[in-house]
C-alpha positions as CSV (number, residue, x, y, z in Angstrom):
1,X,-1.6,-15.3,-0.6
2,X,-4.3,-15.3,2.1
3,X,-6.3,-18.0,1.0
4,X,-3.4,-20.2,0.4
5,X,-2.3,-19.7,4.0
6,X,-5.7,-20.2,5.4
7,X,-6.0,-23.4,3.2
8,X,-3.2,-25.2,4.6
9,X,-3.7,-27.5,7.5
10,X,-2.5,-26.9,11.3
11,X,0.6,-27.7,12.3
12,X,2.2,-27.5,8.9
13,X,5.6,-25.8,8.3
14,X,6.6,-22.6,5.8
15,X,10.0,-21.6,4.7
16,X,9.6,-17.7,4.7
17,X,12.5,-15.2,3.5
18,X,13.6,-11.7,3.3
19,X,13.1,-9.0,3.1
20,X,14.1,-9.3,-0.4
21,X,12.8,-5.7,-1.9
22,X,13.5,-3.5,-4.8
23,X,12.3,-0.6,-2.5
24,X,14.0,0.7,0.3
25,X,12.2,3.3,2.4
26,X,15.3,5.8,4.1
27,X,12.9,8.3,5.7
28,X,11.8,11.8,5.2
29,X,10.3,11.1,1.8
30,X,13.3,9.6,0.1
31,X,13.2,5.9,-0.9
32,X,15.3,3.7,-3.6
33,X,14.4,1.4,-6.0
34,X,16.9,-1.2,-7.3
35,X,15.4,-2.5,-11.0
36,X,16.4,-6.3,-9.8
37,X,16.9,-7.7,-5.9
38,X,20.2,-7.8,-6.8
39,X,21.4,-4.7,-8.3
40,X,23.7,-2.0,-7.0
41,X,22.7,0.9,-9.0
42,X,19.7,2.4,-7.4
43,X,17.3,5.3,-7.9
44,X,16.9,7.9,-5.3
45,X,13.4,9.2,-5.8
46,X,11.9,11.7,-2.5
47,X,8.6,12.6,-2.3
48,X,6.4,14.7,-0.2
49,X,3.0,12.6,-0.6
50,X,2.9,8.6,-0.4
51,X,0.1,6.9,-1.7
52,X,-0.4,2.9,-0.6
53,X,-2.9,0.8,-2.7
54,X,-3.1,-2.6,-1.2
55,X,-4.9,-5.4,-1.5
56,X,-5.3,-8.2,1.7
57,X,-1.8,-9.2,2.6
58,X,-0.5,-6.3,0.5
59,X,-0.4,-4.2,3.2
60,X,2.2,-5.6,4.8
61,X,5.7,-4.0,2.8
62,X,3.0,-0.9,3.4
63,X,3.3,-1.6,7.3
64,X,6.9,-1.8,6.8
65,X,7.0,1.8,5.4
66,X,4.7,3.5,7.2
67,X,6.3,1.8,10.7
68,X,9.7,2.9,9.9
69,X,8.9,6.4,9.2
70,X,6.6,6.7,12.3
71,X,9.4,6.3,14.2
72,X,11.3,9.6,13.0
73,X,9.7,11.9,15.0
74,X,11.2,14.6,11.7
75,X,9.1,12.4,9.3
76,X,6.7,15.3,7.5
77,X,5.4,12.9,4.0
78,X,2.0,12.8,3.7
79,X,0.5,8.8,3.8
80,X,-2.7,7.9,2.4
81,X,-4.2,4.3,2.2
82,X,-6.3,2.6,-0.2
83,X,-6.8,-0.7,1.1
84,X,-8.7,-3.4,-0.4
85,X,-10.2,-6.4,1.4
86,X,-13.0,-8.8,1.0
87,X,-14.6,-9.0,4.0
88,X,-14.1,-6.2,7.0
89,X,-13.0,-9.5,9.1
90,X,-9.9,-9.8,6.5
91,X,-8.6,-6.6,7.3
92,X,-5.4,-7.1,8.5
93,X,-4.2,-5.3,11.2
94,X,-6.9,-3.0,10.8
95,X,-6.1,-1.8,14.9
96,X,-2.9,-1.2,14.3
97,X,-3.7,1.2,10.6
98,X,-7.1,3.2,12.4
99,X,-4.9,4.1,15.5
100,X,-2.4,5.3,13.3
101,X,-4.5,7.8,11.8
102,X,-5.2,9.0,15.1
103,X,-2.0,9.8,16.7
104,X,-0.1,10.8,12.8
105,X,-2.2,13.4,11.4
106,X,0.0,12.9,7.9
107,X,-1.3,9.5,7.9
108,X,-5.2,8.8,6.3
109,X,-6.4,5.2,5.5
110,X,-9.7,4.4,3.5
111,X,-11.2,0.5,3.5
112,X,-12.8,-1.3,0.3
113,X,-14.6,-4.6,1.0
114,X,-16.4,-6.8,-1.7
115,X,-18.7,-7.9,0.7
116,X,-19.7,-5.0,3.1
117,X,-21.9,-5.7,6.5
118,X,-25.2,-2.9,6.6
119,X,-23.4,-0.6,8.9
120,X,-19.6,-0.2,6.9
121,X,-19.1,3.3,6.2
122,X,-16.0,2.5,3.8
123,X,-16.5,2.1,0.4
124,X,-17.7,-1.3,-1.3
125,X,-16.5,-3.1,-4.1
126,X,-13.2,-3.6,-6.3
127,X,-10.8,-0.3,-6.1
128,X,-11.6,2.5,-8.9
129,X,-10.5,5.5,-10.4
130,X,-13.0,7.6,-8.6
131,X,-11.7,5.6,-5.2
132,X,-7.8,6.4,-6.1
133,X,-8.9,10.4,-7.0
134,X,-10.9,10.8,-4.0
135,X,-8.7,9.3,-1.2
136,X,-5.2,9.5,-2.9
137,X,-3.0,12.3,-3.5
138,X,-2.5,13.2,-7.1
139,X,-0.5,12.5,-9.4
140,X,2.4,15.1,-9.1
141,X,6.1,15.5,-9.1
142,X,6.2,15.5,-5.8
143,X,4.0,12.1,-5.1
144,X,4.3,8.5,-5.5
145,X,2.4,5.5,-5.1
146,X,3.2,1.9,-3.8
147,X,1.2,-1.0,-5.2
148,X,1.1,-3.9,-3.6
149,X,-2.2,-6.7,-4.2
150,X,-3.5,-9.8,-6.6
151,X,-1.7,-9.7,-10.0
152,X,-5.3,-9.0,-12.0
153,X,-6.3,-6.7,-9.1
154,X,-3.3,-4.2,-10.0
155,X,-2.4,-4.8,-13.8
156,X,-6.9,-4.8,-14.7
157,X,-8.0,-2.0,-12.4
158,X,-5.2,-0.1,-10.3
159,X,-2.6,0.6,-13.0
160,X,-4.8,1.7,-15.9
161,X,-7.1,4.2,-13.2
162,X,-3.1,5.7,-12.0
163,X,-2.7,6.2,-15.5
164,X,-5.5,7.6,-16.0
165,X,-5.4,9.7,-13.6
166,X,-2.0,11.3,-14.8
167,X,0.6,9.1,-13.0
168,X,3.1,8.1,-15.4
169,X,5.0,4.5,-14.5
170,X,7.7,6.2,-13.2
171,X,5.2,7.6,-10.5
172,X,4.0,4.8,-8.8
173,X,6.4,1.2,-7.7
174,X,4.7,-2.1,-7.4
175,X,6.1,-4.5,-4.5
């Protein structure tokens, strides 16, 4: 999505819409997911432990999430945040994400970058198994994980590592 934005030419116009979600965050762990936009039967699922993999502008339904239950001063789920970028100058609203993690203590984010400058002390390269296991909760009834990235970035490497890791599909929810 990023490089199609950054492609287009000044001054040009975009129709944007929604939110349009299958996911709907209602605080203190609980969340529900519709199987189609359109659906009125939902799933309540609650969780202590919310894991966020996201890739470049994936991070934004994660924003959405993490904002609104920031705001509930009762909010006790665990966050933690694998994002994935690039370059450390396409980490989106990478301000924003660090000074969360210093005034939420339930709230951890870890960087990937493809392309890492000498002094990044995040980790380097495409997201792995050993990444998800090390800076992830695991895979448990009470945790979940929201996916949200490239197509070949979740179906190639995210999803087969959560499954390897133990997390069955109906464990982690891709935006």
């Amino acid at each position: 999505m990023s490089q199609h934005l950054d492609a287009l030419p000044i001054g040009d116009t975009i129709e944007v819409s929604g939110p349009k979600g299958k996911l709907t965050y209602k605080g203190l762990g609980v969340f529900e997911i519709k199987h189609r936009v359109n659906d009125t039967n939902v799933d309540v699922r609650k969780a202590k432990k919310i894991g966020m993999i996201a890739g470049g502008t994936g991070i934004t339904p994660m924003l959405q999430v993490i904002r609104y239950a920031l705001a509930n001063p009762n909010e006790t789920t665990e966050f933690s945040i694998l994002f994935a970028n690039q370059t450390e100058d396409d980490i989106l609203c990478r301000a924003e994400l660090d000074q969360m993690t210093k005034n939420f203590p339930n709230v951890k984010v870890w960087y990937t970058v493809d392309r890492a400058s000498d002094s990044w002390k995040y980790s380097t390269g495409f997201v792995t198994k050993e990444m998800i296991d090390k800076h992830l909760f695991g895979a448990g009834p009470d945790t979940q994980i929201f996916l949200c990235g490239p197509p070949p970035m979740l179906k190639f490497a995210v999803v087969p590592a959560l499954e390897e890791l133990g997390f069955t599909p109906d464990m982690y929810f891709a935006f």
